[in-house]
N, C-alpha and C positions, 0 to 999 in steps of 0.2 A: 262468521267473522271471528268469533271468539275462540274458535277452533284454530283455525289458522295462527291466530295469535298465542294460542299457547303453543302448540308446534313451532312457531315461530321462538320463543324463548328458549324453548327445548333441546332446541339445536343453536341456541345463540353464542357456546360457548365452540362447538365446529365453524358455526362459520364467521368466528373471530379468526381463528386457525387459516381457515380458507383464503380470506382477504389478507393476511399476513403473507401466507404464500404467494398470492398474486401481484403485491405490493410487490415485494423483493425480485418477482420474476420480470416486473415491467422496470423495475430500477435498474436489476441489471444489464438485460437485453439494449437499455435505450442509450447505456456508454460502451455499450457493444460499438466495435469499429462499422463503418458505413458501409465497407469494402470487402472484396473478397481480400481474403492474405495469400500469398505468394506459400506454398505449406512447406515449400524446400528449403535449406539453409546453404550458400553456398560460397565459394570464394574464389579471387581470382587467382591462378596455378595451379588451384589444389583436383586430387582428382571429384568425379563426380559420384560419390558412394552410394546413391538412390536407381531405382529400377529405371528403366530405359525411357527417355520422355518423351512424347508425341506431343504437337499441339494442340491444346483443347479447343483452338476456334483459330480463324483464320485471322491475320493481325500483320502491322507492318512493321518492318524493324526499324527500330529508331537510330538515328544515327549514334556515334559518340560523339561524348561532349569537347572533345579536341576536333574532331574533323566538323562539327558545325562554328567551331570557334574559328578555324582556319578560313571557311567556306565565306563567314561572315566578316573575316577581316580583307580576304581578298575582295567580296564585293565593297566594302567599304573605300579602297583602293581603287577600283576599277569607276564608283561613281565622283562622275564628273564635278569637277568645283565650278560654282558659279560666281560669276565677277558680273558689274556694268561701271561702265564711263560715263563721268561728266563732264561737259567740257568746261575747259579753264580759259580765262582772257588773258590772249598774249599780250595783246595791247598794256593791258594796268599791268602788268609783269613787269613787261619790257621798261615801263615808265618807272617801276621802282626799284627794278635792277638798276636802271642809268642814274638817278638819284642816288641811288648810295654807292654805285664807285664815283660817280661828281663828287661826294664827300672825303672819297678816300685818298683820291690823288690832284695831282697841281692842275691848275686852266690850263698849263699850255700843254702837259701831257692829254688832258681830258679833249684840246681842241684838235690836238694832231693824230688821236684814237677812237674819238668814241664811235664816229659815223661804221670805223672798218668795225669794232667791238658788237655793236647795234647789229647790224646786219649779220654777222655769223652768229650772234646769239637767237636774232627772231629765227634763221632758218633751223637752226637746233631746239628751237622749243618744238617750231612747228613739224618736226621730223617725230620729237621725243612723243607729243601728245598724239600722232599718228600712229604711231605704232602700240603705245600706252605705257605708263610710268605706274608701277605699282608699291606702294612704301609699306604695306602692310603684310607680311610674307605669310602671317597664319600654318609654319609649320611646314609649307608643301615640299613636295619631292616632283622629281622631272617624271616619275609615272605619272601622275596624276593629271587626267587630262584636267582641259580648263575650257568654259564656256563663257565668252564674253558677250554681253547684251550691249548695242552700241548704237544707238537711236533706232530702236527698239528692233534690230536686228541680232541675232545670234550667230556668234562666231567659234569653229571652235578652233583652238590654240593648244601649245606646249608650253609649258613652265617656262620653256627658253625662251619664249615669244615676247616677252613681254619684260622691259626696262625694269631692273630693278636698281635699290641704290647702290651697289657697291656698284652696277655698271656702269651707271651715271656719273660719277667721280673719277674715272677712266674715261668717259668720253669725254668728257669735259677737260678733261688736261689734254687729250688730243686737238678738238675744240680749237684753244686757246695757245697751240704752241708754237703759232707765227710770232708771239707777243714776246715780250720780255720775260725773264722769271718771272722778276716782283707783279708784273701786270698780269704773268697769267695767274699766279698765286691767286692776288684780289679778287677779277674776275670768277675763279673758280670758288673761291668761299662764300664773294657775295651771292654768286647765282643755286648754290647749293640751300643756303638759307633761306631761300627768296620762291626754289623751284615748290610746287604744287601737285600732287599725285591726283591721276585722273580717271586712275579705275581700283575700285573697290570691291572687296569679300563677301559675296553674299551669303552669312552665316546659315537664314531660316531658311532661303530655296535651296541653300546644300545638306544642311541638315533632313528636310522633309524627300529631297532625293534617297540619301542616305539610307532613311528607313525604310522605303518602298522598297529598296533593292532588296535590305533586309529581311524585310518581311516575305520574300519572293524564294527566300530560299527555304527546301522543304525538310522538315525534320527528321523525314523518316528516306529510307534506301528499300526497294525490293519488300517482297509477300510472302507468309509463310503459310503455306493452306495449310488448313484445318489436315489433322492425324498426320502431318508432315512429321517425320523423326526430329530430334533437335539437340537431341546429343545421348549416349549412349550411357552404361553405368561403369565407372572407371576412365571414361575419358576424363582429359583435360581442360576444363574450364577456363578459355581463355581465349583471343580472338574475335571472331564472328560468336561462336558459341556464346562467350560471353555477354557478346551486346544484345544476343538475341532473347537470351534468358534476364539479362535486364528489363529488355523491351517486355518480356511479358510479365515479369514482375509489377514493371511501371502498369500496366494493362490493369495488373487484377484491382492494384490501389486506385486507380484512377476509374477502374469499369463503373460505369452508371446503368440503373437497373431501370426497365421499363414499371409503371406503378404495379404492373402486374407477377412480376417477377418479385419487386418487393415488397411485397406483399406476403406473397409463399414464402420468400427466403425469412419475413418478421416472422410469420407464423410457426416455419421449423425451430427458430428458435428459441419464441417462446414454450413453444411444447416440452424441447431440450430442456431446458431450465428449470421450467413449472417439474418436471416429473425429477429431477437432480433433487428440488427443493424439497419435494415432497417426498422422497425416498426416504431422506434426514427425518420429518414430521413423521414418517410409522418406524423408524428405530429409537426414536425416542419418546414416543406411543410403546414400543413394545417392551424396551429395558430402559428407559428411565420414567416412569408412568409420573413421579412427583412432580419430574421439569415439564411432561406436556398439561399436565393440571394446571399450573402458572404461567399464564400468556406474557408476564411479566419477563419470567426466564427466557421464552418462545423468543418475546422480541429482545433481549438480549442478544441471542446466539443469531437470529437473522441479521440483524444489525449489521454484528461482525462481519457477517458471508458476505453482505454487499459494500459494506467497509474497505476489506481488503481488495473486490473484486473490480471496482471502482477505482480503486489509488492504483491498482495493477493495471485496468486496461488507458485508464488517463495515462500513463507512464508509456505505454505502446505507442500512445496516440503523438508523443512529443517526440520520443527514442526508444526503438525496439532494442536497442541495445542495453540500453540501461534496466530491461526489464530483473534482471536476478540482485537489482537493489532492493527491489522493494519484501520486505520480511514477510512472505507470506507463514511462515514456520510460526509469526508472534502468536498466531490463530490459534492454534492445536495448544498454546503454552496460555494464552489466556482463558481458553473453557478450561482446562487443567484446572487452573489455579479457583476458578470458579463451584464447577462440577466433579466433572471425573477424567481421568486419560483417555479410557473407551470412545466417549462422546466426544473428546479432543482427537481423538484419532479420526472418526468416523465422519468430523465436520471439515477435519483437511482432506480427507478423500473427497468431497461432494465438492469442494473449493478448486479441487486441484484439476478435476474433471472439467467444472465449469472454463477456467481458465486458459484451458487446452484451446479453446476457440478461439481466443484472442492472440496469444503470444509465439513467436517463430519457433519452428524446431519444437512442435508441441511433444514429440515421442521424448527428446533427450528435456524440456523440460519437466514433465510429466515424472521422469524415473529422479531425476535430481532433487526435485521438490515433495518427491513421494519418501525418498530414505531422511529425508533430513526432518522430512514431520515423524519419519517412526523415532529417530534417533532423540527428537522434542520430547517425546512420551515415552520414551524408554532411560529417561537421561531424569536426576533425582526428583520425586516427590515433591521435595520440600522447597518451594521457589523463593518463601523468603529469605532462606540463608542466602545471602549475596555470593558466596564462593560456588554453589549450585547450579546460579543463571550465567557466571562467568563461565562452568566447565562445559555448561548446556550451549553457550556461542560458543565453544571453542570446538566442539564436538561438531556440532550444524558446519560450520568453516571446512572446517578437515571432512566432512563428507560433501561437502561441494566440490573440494580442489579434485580430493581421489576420483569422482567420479566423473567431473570433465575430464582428466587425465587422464582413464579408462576411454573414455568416447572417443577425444583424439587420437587416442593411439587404436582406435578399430576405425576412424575416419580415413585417417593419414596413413596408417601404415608405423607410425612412428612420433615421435615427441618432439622433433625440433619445428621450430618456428611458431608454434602455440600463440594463441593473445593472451596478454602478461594484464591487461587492460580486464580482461574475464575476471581474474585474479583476485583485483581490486574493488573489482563490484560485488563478490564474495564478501571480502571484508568489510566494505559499507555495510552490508546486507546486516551482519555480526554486530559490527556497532548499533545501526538500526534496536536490533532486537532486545539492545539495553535499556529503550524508552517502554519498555514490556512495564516497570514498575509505575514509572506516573500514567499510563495509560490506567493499568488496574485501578490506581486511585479512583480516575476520573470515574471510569465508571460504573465502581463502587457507589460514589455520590449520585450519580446519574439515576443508574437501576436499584437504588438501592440494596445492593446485593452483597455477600460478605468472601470476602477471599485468605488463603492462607497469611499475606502478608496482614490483613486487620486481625484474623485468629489469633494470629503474634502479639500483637498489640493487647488483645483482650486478653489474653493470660496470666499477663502483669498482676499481680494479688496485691501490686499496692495502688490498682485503678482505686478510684472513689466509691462504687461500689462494693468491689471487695472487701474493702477497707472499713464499709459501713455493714456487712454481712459480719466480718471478725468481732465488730465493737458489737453488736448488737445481741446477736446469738454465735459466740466462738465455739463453743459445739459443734453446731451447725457449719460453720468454716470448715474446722477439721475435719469433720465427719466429708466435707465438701472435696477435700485436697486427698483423702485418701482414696475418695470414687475414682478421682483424677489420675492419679495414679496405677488404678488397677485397672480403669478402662483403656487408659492409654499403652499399657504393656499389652492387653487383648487385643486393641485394633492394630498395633502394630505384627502381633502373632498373626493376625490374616489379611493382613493386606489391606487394612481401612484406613479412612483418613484419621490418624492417631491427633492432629493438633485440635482437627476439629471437636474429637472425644472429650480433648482434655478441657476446651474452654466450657463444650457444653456443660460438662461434669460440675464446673467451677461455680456456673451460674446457676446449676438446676432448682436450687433451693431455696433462691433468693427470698422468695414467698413465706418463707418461716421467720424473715423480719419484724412480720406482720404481730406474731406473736408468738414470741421464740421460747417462751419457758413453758408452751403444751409440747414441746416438743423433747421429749428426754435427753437425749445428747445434752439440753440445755440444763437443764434439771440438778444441778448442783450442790442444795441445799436439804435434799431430801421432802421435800413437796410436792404435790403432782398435784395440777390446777385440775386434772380430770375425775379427781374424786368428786366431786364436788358437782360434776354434773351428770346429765343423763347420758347415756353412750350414743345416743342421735345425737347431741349437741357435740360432743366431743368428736364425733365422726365427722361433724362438720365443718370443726375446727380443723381439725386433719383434710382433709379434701379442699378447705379453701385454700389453700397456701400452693396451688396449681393455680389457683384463681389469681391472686395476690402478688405470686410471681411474675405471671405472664403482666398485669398490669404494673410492677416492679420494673420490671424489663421493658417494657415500651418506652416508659417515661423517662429511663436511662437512653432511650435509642439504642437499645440492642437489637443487632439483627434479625429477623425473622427466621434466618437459619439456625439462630441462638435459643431464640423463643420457643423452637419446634423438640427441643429437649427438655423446657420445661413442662410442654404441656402433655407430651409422651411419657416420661418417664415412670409412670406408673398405669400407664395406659389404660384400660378400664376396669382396673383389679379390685377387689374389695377391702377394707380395711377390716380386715379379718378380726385382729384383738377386740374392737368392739362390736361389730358384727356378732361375733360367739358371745360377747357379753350379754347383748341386747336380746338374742336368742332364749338364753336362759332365762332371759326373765321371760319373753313374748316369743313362742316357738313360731307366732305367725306374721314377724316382724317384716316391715318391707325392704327387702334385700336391696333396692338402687337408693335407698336410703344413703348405703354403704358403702356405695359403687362409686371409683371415681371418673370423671366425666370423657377421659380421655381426651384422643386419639389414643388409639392402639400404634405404637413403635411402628412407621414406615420406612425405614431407611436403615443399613448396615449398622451404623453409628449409633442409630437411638433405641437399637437394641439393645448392643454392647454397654450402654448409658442404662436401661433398666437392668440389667442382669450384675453390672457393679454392684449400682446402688444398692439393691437387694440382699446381697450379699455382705458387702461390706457392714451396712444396717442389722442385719441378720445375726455377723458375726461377733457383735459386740454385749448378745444374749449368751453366747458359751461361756458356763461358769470351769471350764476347765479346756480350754484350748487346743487340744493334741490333732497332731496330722487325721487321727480317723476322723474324729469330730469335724475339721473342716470336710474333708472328704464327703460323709454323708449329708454337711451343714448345704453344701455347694449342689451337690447331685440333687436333693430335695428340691429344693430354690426355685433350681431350673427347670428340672422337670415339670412341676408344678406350671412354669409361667406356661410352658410349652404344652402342658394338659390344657390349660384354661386358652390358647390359640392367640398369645399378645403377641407371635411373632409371626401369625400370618400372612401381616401385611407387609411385613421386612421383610428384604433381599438378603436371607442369611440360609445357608445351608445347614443339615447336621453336620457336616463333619467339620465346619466355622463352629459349633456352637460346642462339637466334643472339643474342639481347639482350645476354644476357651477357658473350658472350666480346666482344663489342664493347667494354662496359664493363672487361673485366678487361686487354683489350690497354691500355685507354685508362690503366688503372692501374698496368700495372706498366712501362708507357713513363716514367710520371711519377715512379715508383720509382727506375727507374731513369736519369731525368733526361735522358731521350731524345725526341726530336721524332717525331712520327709521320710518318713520308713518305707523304704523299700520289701518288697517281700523277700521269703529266703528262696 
């Protein structure tokens, strides 16, 4: 059992790794689209620039959406409107028709008409409600049949069939034309007012017809069997062609998988993805060893991958179109700013790959979103200067347009008629890529991690610390601002991150606060507090101000990337002066007495940061200063560190470290205002 459990610890730190990777692979697999994608890109007129396409399964073509629009409005036409009758009492009619022309005209006209008036009106109702009086017109047209329910019989009819009001007022003057004007005038107004409509619109049984008929017509036309040809490469997409390459489009979106099929289809995918993710975990196992030591960093940069990969496939899922808004390019600019270009290069390749699954046109996007992450990492260094990340979007922009402009003109044949609409989702993309700086903040705070733009920030020598390193031990300042200086001309000679040199340089020393006048630079009075004690005491006092530092520098909230140069910077060297002293008195003195505790320099930078130091400290022992004396002051130094192996763990070559001392003669010649002699 205890066995198992320390094997278990043993491996605890792979398989944090492991579950990382399987996290990221199940997060993004599961905003993976549901569907197969359609992998062609096409349009309508243009020709068809892909190899010749057969159907992959047998399917039906669906109609267009104008000829079911047509289909649907004629059966809407063609279904019958339903009407029913009620009947009306001619009788109460008749009686309050005859009342209100009795009010309108004299007794004796009323006694010498009304009987003839009466009678040709009952026979005209009873004519009107036979046939039906409809007042409610709802719109119809004389196509439109018409079905009348008429004590509960069905009848069917024509628009014309049936009484409506303008006809009514024409009858009714015919009617009434035995009579006098003014009598027939009356008659026809009173009985207008007074008439009652006796068949009505049945809205819900014409509506529910409606839809049945609707629903009866079928969406699709004809069969396309399976390895049927369906259009050639260079035809014209348009037509049938076109609805049919629709229809299978709509096919692959809409295909529904049996559980078994999706199942294999989750399963390729995650394998696809787990082995993407994990290509990334052994090249940054194999050259970047510091960031896979830090699972902190790990989950950093995984973050990212499903960060982007997630905003990009949600973006497909709403509009494929609008996929080249979303910045994937910020990716490869934000590990930059973090780590290195290499590893920003190599996390948009695994990004760009992954993505290929999701979005249309994965060939042309693939090659547009590939030069534009080289152009991120090949475009300045330096991302906090703000005119940098503007030339870096303007760069990303202009390899967008050139290279959709490329693709159309081998699509087309030619450059007119383009989407101008492409264009502009370019330039989003660009604006996009300027929220790169409050992003870094964030997750700065987030991961606690440190990027060029804070670099910026800490190099300021009137921060609170510095401030308090100058008051304190100003020696040790200066002595601080000249490393800074000499390591930052070296890392820029080979290509290292120079800002990062400079701040480490600034703060290496912080720890001599602690007690700044054992430290000579400080020493201005001619005193030396190390007389005074034993050379192990004094060696102690020297070796804790690595100690003192790094606890200096937490309490500040300095980075850890800050930190890792104070505690390197003399890596596990010995403090020689007293060492030799203590020697002399005890030849059998114990050497890690002497030794300081390290780490040994693992990274380009905090090598260049011991090799200043050294140096620059070194060079403040020449009581005669000339080019040869640095010369051999600098060759000794180094060589030295490089006998005793502090630069084993750093990624620095010899011919970075002959670079160097080239540049560091060249520096401190200048320092100290000497000419370099050339030979004759």
């Amino acid at each position: 059992m205890n066995t198992s459990k320390n094997r278990l610890y043993r491996h605890q730190d792979l398989i944090v790794k492991i579950f990382l990777i399987a996290a990221c692979t199940a997060v993004i697999v599961y905003f993976f689209p549901k569907s197969d994608r359609f992998k062609y890109d096409y349009a309508q007129g243009e020709p068809w620039e892909y190899e010749t396409l057969y159907a992959p399964f047998s399917f039906a073509i669906l109609k267009d959406k104008e000829v079911l629009e047509e289909e649907k409005q004629q059966a809407i036409e063609q279904t019958p409107r339903h009407f029913y009758s009620k009947p009306v009492n001619t009788n109460e009619l008749l009686d309050r028709f005859d009342e209100s022309v009795k009010s309108a005209i004299s007794d004796s006209l009323y006694k010498a008409t009304s009987r003839r008036y009466q009678r040709v009106t009952r026979s005209f109702l009873q004519d009107l409600y036979k046939v039906g009086y409809l007042e409610d017109l709802q719109d119809l047209k004389d196509i439109h049949p018409i079905v009348l329910k008429r004590d509960n019989e069905l009848t069917q009819l024509t628009y014309g069939d049936l009484i409506l009001p303008g006809e009514l007022q024409k009858n009714l003057s015919a009617v009434y034309a035995s009579f006098s004007n003014d009598l027939q005038g009356i008659l026809t107004r009173r009985l207008l007012v007074l008439v009652q409509p006796n068949v009505f619109y049945d809205k819900e049984l014409t509506d529910l017809n409606i839809q049945s008929e609707v629903e009866k017509i079928l969406p699709t036309r004809g069969l396309i069997a399976q390895n049927a040809r369906i259009i050639a490469q260079g035809e014209i997409v348009e037509g049938d062609k076109l609805q049919i390459l629709n229809t299978l489009n709509n096919t692959y979106e809409s295909q529904t998988w049996s559980d078994s099929q999706y199942n294999w289809k989750l399963l390729g995918y995650l394998v696809l993805i787990g082995m993407a993710l994990t290509m990334l975990m052994l090249f940054i196992h194999k050259y970047r060893y510091e960031v896979y030591n830090s699972n902190k960093k790990l989950l950093f940069i995984y973050f990212n991958l499903c960060l982007f990969v997630v905003l990009t496939a949600s973006v497909v899922k709403i509009d494929a179109d609008f996929v080249y808004i979303v910045p994937v390019c910020m990716l490869p600019l934000i590990i930059k700013a973090f780590f290195d270009a290499r590893l920003g290069l190599f996390s948009h390749v695994i990004i760009i790959f992954i993505l290929s699954f999701v979005v249309p046109s994965s060939g042309e996007y693939l090659f547009l979103q590939m030069m534009a992450g080289i152009v991120t990492i090949l475009s300045g260094k330096e991302i906090y200067k703000r005119a940098n990340l503007f030339i870096t979007v303007g760069q990303i922009v202009t390899v967008y347009f050139i290279s959709y402009f490329a693709f159309y003109a081998v699509y087309q044949g030619g450059v007119i008629g383009w989407e101008w609409s492409r264009i502009i989702y370019f330039v989003l993309c660009g604006l996009a890529m300027l929220f790169v700086w409050p992003l870094i903040y964030v997750f700065e705070k987030i991961f606690n991690l440190v990027s060029d733009v804070s670099l910026l920030e800490l190099s300021d020598t009137n921060s609170k610390l510095l401030k308090e390193l100058s008051n304190k031990a100003p020696g040790t300042f200066h002595h601080s601002l000249n490393v800074a200086n000499i390591a930052e001309t070296a890392a820029n000679e080979i290509g290292a991150n120079s800002m990062l040199v400079r701040v480490g340089a600034l703060y290496h020393d912080v720890g001599k606060m602690a007690n700044p006048t054992y430290f000579t630079e400080n020493q201005g009075n001619g005193i030396n507090p190390h007389d005074d004690l034993d050379p192990e005491e004094s060696a102690q006092i020297i070796i804790d101000h690595i100690i003192n530092g790094v606890e200096i520098a937490k309490k500040s909230n300095l980075p850890d990337r800050i930190i890792d140069f104070i505690r390197t910077h003399h890596g596990d060297s010995l403090v020689y002066y007293f060492y030799k002293k203590a020697k002399e008195e005890n030849p059998d003195v114990d050497e890690s007495l002497f030794r300081y505790p390290g780490p040994r320099p693992y990274s380009l930078e905090t090598a260049i940061l011991m090799i200043a130091d050294s140096v620059e400290a070194a060079s403040k022992s020449l009581k005669a200063p000339s080019s040869v004396a640095i010369d051999k002051l600098v060759e000794s130094i180094i060589n030295s560190q490089m006998a005793a192996g502090q630069f084993l763990n750093a990624d620095i070559t010899f011919k970075q470290i002959e670079s160097i001392k080239t540049v560091i003669k060249k520096k401190l010649a200048s320092m100290y205002h000497l000419r370099i002699e050339y030979p004759e």
